[in-house]
BAFI-3210 file (N, C-alpha, C; in Angstrom, 3 decimals, decimal comma, padded with zeros to 6 digits):
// residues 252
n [1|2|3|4|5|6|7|8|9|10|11|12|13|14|15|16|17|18|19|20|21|22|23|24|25|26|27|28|29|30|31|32|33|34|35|36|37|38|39|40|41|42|43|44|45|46|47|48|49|50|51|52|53|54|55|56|57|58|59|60|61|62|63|64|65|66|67|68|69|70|71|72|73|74|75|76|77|78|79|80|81|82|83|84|85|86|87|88|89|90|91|92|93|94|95|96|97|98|99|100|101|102|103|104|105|106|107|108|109|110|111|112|113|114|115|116|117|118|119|120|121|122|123|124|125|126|127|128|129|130|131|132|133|134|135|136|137|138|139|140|141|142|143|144|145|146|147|148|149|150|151|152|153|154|155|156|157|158|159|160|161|162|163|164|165|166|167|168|169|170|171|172|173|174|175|176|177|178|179|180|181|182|183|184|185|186|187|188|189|190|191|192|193|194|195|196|197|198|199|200|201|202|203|204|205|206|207|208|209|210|211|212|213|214|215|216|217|218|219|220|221|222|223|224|225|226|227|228|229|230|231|232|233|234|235|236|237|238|239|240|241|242|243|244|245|246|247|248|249|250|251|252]
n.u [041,464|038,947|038,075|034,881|033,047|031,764|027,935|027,179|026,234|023,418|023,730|025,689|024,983|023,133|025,062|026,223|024,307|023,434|025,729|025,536|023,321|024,247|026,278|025,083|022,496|024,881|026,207|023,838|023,475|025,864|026,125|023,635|024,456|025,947|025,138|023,675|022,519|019,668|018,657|016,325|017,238|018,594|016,799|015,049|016,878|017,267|014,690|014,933|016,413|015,215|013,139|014,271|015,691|013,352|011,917|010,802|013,458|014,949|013,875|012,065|010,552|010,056|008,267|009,737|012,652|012,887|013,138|010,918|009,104|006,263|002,459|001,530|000,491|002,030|004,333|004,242|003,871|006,085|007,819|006,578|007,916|010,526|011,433|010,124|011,467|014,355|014,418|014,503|016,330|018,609|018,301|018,627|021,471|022,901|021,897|023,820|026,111|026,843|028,154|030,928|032,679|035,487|035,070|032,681|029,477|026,004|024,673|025,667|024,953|022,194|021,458|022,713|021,554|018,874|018,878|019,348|016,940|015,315|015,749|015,345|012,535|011,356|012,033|010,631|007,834|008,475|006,975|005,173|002,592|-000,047|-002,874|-006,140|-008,659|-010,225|-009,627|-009,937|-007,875|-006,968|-004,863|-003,709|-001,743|000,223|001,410|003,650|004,078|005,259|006,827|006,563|005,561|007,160|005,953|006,633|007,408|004,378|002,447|000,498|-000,436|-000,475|001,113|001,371|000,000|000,651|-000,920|-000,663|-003,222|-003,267|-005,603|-007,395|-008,180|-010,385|-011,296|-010,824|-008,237|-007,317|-006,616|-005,536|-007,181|-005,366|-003,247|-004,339|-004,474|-001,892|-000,963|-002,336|-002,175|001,086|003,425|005,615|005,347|006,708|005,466|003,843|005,968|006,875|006,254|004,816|006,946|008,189|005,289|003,924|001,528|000,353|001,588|002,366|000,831|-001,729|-002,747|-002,606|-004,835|-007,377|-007,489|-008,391|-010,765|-012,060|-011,878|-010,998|-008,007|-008,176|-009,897|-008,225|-005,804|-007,060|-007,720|-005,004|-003,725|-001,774|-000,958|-002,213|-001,325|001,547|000,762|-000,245|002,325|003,362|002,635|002,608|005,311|005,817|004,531|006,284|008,490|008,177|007,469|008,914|008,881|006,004|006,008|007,739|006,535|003,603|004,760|005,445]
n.v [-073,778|-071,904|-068,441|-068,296|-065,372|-062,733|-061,795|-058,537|-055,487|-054,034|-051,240|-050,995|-052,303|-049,938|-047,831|-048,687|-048,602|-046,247|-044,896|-046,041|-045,282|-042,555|-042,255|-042,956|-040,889|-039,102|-039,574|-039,408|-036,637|-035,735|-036,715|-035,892|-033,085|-032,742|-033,393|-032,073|-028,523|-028,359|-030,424|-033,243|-035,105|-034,015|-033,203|-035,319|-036,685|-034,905|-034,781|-037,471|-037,584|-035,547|-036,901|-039,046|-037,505|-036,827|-038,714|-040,019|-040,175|-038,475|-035,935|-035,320|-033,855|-033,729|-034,214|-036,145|-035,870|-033,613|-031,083|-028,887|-025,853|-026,453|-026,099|-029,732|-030,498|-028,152|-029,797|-030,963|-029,094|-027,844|-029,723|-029,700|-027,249|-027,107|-029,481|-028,235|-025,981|-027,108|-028,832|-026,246|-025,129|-026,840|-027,782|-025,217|-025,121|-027,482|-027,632|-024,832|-026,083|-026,022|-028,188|-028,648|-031,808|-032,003|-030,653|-030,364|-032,050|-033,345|-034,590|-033,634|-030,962|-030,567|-031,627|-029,677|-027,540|-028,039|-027,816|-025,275|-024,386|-025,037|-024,591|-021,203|-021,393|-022,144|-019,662|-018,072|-018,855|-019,127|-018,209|-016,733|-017,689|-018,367|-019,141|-018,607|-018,737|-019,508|-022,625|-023,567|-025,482|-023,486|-022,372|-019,233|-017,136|-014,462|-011,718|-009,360|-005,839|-003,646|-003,338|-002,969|000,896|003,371|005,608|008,268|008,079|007,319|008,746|008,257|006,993|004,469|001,337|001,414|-000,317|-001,826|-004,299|-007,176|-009,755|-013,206|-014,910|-018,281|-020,528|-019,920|-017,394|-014,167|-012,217|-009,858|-006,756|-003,378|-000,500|001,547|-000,182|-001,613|000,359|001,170|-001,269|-001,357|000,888|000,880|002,706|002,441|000,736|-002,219|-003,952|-005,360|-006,353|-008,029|-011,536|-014,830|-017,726|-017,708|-016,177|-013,628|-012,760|-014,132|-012,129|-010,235|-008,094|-008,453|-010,698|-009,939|-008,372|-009,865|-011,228|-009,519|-009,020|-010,964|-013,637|-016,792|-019,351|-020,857|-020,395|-018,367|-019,402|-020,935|-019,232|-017,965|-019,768|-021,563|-023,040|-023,763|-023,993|-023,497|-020,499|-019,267|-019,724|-017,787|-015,478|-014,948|-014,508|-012,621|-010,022|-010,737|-009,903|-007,433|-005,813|-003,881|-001,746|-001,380|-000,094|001,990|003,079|004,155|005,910|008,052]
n.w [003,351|001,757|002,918|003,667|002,218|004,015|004,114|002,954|005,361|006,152|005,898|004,399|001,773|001,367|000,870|-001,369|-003,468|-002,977|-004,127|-006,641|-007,635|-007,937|-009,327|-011,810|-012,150|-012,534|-014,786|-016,653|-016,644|-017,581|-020,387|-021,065|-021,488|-023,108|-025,858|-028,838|-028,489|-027,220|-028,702|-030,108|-029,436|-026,870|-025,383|-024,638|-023,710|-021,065|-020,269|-019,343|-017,059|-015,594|-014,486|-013,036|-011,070|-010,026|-007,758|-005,089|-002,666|-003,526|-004,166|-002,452|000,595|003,953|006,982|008,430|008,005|007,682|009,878|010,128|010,933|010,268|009,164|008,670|005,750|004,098|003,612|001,273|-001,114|-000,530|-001,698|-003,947|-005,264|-004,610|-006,643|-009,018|-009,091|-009,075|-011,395|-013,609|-013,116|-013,349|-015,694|-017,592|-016,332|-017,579|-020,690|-020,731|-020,833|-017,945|-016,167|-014,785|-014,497|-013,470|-010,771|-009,631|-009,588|-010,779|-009,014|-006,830|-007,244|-007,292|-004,709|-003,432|-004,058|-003,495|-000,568|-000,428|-001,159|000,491|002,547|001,994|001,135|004,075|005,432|004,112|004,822|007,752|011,006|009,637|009,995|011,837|014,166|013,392|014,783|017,883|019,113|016,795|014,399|012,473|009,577|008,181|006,601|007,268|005,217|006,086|004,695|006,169|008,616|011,750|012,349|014,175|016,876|016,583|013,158|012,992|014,112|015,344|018,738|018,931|017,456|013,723|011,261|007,997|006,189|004,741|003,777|003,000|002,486|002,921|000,051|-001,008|-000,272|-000,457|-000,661|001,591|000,980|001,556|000,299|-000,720|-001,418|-003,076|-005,247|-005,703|-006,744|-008,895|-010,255|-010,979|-011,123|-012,264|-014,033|-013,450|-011,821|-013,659|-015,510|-013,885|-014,376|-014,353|-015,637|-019,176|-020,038|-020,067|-019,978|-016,867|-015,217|-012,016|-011,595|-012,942|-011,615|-009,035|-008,895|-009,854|-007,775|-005,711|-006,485|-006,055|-007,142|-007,185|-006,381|-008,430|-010,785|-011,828|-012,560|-014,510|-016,273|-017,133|-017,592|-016,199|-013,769|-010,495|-007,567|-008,535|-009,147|-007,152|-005,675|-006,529|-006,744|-004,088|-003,140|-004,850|-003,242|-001,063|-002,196|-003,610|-001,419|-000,534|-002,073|-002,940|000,127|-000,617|-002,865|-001,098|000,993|-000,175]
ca.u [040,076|038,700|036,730|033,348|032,803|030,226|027,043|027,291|025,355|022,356|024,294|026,647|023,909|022,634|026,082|026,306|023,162|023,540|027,073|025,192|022,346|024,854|027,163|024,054|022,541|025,848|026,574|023,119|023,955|027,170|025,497|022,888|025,203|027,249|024,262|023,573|022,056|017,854|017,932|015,199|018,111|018,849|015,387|014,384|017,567|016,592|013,352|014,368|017,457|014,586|012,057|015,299|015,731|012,290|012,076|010,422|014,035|015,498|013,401|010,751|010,506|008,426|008,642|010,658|013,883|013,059|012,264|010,423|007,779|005,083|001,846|002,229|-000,046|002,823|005,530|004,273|004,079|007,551|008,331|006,792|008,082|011,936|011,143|009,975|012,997|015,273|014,277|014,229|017,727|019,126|018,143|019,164|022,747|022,820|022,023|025,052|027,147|027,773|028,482|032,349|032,713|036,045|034,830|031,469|028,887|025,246|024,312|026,297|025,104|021,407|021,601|022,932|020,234|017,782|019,029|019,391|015,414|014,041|015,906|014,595|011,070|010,837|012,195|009,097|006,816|008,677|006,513|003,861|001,270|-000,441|-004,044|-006,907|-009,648|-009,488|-010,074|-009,701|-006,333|-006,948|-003,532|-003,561|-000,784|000,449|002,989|003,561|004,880|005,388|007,293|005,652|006,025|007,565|005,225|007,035|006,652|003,088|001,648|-000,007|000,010|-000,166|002,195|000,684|000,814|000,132|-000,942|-001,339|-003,337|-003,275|-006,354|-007,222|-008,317|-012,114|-011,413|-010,390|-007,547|-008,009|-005,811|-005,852|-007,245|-003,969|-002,331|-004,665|-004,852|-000,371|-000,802|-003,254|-001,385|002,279|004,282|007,247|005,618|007,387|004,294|003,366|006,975|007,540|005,277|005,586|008,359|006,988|003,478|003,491|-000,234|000,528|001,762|001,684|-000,414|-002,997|-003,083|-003,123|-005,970|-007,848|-007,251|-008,762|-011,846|-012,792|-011,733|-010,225|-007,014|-008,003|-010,140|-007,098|-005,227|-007,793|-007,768|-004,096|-003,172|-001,359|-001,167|-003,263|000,156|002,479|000,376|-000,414|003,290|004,586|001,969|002,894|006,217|006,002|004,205|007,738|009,822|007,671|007,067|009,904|008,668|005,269|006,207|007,959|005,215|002,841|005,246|005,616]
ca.v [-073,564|-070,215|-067,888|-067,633|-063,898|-062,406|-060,913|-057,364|-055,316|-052,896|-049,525|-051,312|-052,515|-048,686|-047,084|-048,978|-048,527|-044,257|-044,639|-046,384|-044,308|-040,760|-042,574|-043,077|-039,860|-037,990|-040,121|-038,989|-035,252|-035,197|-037,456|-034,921|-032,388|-033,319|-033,383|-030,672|-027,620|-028,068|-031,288|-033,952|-035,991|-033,635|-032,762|-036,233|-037,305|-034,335|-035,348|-038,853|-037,167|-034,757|-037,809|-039,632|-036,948|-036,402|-039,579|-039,547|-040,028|-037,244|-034,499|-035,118|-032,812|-034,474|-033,594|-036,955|-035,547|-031,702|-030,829|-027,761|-025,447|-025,980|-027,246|-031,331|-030,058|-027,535|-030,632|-031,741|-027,941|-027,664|-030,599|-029,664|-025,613|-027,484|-030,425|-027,386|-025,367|-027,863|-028,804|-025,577|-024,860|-028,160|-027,782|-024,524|-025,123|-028,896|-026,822|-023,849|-026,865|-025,684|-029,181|-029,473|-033,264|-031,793|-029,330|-031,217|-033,347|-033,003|-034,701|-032,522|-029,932|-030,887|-031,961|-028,225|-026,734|-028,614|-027,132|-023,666|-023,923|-025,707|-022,981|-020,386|-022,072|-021,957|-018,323|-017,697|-019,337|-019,300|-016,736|-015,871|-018,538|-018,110|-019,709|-017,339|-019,087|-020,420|-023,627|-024,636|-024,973|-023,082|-021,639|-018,071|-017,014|-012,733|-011,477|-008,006|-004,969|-002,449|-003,386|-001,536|002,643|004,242|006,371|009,649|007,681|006,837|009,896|007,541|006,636|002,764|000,951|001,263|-001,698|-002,860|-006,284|-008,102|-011,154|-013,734|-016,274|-019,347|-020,169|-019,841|-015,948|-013,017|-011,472|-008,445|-006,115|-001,849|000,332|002,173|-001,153|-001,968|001,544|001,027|-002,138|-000,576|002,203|000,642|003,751|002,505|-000,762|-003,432|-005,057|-005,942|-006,886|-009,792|-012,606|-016,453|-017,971|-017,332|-016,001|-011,917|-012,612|-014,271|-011,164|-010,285|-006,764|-009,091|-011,861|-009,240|-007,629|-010,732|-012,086|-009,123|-009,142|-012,378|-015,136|-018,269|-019,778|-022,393|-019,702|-017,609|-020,804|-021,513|-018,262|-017,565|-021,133|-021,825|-024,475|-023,451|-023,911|-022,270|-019,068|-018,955|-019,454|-016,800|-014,633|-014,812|-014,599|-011,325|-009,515|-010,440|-009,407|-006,183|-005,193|-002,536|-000,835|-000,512|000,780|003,363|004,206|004,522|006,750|009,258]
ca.w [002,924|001,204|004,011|002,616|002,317|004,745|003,422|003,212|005,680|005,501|005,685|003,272|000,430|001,325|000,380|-002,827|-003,880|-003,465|-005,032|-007,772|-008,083|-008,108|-010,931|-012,933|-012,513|-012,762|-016,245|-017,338|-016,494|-018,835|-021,525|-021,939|-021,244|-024,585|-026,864|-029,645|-027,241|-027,613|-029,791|-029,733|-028,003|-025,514|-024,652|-024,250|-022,092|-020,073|-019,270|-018,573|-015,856|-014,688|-013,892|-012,239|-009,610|-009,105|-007,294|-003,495|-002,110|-003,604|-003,603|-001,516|001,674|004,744|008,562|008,665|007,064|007,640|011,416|009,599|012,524|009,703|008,897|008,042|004,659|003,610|002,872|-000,308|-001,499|-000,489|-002,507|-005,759|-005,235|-004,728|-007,881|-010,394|-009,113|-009,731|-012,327|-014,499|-012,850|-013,897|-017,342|-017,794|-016,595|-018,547|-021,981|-021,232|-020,556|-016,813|-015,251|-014,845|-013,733|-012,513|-010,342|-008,914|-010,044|-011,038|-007,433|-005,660|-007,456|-006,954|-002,981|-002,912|-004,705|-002,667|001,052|-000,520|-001,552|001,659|003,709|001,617|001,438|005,685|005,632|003,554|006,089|009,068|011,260|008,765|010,114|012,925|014,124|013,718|015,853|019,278|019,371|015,778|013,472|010,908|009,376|007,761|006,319|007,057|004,907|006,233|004,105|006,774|010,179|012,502|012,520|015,756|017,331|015,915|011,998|012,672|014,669|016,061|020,187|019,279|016,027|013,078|010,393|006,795|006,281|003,090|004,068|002,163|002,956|002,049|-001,533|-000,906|000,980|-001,008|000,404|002,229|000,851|001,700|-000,678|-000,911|-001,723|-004,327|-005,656|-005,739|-007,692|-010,187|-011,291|-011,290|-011,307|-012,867|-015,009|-012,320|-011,381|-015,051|-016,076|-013,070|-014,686|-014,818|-016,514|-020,597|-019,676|-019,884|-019,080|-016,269|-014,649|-010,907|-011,088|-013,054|-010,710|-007,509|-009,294|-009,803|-006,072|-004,809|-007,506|-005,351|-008,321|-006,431|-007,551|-009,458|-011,706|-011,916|-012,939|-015,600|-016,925|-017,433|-018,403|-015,480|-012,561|-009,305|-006,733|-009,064|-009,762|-005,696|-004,946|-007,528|-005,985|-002,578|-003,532|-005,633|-002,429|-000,793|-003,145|-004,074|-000,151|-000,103|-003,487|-002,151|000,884|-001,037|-003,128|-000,286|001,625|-000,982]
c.u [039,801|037,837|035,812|033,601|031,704|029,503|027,140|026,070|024,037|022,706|024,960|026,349|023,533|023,598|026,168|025,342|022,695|024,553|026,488|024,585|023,220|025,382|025,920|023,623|023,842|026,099|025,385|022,988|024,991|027,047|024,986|023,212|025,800|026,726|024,392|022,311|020,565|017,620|016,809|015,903|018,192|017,742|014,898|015,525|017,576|015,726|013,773|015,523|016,200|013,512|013,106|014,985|014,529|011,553|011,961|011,908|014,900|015,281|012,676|010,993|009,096|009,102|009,956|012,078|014,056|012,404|011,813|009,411|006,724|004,025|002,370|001,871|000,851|003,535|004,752|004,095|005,311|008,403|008,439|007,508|009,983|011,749|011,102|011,287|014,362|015,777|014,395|015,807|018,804|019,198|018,935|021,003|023,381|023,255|022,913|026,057|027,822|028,072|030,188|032,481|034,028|036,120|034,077|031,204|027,460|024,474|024,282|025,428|022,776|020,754|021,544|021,784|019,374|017,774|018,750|017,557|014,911|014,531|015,399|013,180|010,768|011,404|010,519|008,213|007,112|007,906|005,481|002,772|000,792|-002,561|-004,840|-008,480|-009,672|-010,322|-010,180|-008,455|-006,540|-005,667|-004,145|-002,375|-000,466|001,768|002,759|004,374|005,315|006,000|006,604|006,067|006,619|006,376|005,421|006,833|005,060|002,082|000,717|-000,047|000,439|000,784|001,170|001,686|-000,086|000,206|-001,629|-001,584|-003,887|-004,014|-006,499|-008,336|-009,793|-012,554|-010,530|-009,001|-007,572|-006,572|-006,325|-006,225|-006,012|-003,326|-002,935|-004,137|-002,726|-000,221|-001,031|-002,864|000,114|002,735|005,009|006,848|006,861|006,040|004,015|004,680|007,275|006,049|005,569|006,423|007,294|005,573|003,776|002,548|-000,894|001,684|001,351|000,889|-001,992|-003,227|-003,409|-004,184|-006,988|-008,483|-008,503|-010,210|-012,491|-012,280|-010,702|-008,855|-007,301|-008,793|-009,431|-006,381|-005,720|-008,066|-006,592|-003,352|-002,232|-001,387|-001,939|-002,204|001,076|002,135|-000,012|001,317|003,888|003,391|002,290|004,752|006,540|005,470|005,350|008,934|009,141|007,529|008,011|009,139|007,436|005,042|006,449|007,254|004,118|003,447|005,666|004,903]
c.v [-072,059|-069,609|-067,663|-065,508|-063,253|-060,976|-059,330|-056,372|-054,362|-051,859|-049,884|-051,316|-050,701|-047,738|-047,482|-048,493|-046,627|-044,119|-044,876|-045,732|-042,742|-041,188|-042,500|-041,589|-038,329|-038,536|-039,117|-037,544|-035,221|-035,887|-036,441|-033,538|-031,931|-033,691|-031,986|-030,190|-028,002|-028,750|-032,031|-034,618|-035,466|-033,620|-033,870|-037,096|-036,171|-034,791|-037,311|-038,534|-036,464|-035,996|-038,865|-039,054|-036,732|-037,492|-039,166|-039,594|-039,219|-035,751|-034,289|-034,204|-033,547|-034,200|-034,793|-036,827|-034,082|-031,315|-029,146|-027,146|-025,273|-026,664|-028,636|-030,772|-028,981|-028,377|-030,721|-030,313|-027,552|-028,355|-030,108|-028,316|-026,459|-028,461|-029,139|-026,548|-026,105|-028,186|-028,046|-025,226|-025,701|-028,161|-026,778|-024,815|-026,377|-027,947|-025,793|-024,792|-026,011|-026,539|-029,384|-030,514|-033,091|-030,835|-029,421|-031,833|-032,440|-033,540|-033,818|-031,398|-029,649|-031,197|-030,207|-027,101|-026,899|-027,857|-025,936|-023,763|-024,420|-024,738|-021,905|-020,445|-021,455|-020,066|-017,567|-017,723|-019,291|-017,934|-016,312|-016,998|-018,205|-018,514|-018,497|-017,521|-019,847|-021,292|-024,656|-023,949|-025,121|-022,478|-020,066|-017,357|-015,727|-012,521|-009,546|-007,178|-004,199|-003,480|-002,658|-000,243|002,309|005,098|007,843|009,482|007,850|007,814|009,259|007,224|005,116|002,666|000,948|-000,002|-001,434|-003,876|-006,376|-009,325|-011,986|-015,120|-017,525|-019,197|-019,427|-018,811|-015,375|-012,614|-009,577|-007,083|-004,133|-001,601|000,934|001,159|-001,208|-001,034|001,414|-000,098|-001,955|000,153|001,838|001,515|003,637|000,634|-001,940|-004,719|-005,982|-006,686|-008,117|-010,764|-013,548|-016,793|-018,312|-017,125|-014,361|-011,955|-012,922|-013,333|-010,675|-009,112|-007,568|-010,166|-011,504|-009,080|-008,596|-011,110|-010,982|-008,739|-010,275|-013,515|-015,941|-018,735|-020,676|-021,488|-018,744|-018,185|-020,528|-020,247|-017,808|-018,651|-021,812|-023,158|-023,367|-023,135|-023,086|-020,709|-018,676|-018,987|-018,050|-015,577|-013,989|-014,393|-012,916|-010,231|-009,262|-009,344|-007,537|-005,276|-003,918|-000,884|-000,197|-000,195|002,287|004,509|004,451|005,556|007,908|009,590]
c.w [002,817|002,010|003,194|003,074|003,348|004,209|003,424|003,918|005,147|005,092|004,379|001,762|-000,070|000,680|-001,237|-003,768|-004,446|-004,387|-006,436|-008,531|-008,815|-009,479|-012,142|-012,864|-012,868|-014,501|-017,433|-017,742|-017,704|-020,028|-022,298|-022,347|-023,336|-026,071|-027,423|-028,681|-028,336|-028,556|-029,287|-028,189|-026,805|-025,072|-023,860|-023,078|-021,074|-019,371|-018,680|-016,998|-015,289|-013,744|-012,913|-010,706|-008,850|-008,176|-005,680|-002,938|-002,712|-003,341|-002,923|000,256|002,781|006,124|009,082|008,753|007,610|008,492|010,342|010,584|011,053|009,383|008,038|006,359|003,786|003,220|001,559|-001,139|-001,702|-001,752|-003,968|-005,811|-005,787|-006,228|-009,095|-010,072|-009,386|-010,818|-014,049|-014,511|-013,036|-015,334|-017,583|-017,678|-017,105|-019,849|-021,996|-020,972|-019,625|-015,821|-015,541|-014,219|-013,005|-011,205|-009,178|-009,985|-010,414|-009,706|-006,693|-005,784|-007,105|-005,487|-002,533|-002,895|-003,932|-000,853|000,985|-000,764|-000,733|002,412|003,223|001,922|003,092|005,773|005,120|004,600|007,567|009,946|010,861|009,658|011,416|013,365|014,229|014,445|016,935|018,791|017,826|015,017|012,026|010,708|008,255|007,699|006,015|006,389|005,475|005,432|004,819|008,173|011,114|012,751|014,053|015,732|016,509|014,167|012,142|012,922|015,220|018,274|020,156|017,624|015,044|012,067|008,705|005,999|005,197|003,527|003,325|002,280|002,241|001,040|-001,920|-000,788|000,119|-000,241|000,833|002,023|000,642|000,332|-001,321|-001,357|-003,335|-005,173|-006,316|-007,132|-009,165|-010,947|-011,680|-011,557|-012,358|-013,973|-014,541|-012,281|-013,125|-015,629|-015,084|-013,563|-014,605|-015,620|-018,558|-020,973|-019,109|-019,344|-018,071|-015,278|-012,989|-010,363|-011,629|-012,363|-009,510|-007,803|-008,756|-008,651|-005,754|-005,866|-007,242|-006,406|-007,513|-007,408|-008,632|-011,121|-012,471|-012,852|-014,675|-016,523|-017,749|-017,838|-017,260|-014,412|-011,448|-008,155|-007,614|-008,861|-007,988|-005,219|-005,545|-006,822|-004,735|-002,590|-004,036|-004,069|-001,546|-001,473|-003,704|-002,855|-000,032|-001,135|-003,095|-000,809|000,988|-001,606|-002,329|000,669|000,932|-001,190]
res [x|x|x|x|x|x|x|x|x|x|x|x|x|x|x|x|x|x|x|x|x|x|x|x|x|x|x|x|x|x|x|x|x|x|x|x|x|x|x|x|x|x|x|x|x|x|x|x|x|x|x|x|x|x|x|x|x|x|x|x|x|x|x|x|x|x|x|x|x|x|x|x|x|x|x|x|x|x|x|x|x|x|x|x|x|x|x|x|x|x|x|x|x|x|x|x|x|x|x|x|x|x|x|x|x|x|x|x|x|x|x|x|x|x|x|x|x|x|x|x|x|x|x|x|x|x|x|x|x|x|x|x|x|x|x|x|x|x|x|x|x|x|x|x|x|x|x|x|x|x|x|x|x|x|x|x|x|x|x|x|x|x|x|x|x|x|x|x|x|x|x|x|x|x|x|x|x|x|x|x|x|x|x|x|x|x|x|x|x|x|x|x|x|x|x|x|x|x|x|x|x|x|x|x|x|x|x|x|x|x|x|x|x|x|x|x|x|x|x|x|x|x|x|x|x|x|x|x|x|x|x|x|x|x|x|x|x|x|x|x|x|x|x|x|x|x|x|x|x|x|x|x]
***
């Protein structure tokens, strides 16, 4: 007599089911891959591989998955920041035909992408938050440009600092005169050349400006054509990435 087979378990259904899922999105990767570069075809089996991965168990980011030290209200920020990065970085190397199927995969290559931008992401935040009233949790988020002087730097007796703070949407941010005054003039035309991805006018000396001209993100947004989260992350973002420069020009 023939052994019946026994059902296959949960982990088991669960393995098939990812194996299944990767084969399909890896197929769809070298499909679209293999299209004429920026046809209708490709474009449109792009978007149906980009709406694949963007799928809550791929990219989604939640305290469940990602012991992260940050507000619960930061995951789904995380999410869309990793989803649009993926996304743009997926395409891009799809259309130079940079998926070798012998090499990796478009999973692999996606999973990877995803760790490198949630560890980045908490580097961002890790540190900056900090409550600014006893007794209620409010978050406020410091990016600092300056470490603190030495005593012999600062001429000072205590550390001196400068803090770009970056409140919430409702609250201006409180940024030095000297900072502004740095942004304003752009020495070297930097500030005006880092803008959103095809949006010159979306620029981050006109979006500092703005901020500190009191206009909320969402008016910012609606001004420059933008999303409201994008144009606040690329913001916060550029203050990073610009902190050395004006340091320099404030120390000269």
């Amino acid at each position: 007599m023939n052994e019946k087979k026994k059902p296959a378990s949960c982990e088991e259904n669960k393995d098939i089911t990812e194996a299944t899922t990767d084969d399909n999105i890896n197929a769809q990767g070298l499909k679209a891959q293999n299209l004429p570069f920026r046809s209708f075809e490709q474009n449109r089996a792009l978007i149906k591989l980009i709406s694949d991965i963007s799928q809550p168990g791929w990219l989604k980011v939640s305290p469940k998955n990602h012991e992260l030290p940050l507000p619960r209200e930061i995951y789904q920020e995380v999410t869309e920041v990793t989803t649009q990065e993926i996304s743009l970085r997926l395409t891009r190397k799809i259309q130079n035909r940079e998926i070798d199927p012998n090499k990796g995969s478009v999973t692999r290559y996606v999973r990877s992408l995803k760790t490198h931008i949630v560890n980045q992401t908490k580097k961002d935040y890790l540190g900056n938050y900090s409550f600014v009233k006893k007794g209620t949790k409010k978050w406020v988020k410091t990016v600092s440009i300056y470490t603190p002087l030495s005593n012999s730097e600062s001429g000072h007796t205590d550390e001196s600092y400068v803090l770009l703070d970056i409140l919430p949407s409702e609250t201006a941010p409180l940024l030095s005169e000297q900072i502004v005054d740095c942004i304003w003039e752009d020495p070297e035309g930097l500030f005006r050349c880092r803008h959103m991805r095809k949006l010159p006018k979306a620029n981050f000396r006109a979006i500092a400006l703005l901020r500190v001209d009191g206009y909320e993100w969402q008016e910012i947004a609606d001004y420059l054509g933008t999303k409201l989260k994008a144009t606040a992350l690329f913001h916060d973002r550029c203050l990073q990435e610009f902190a050395p420069k004006i340091r320099e020009y404030l120390q000269s």
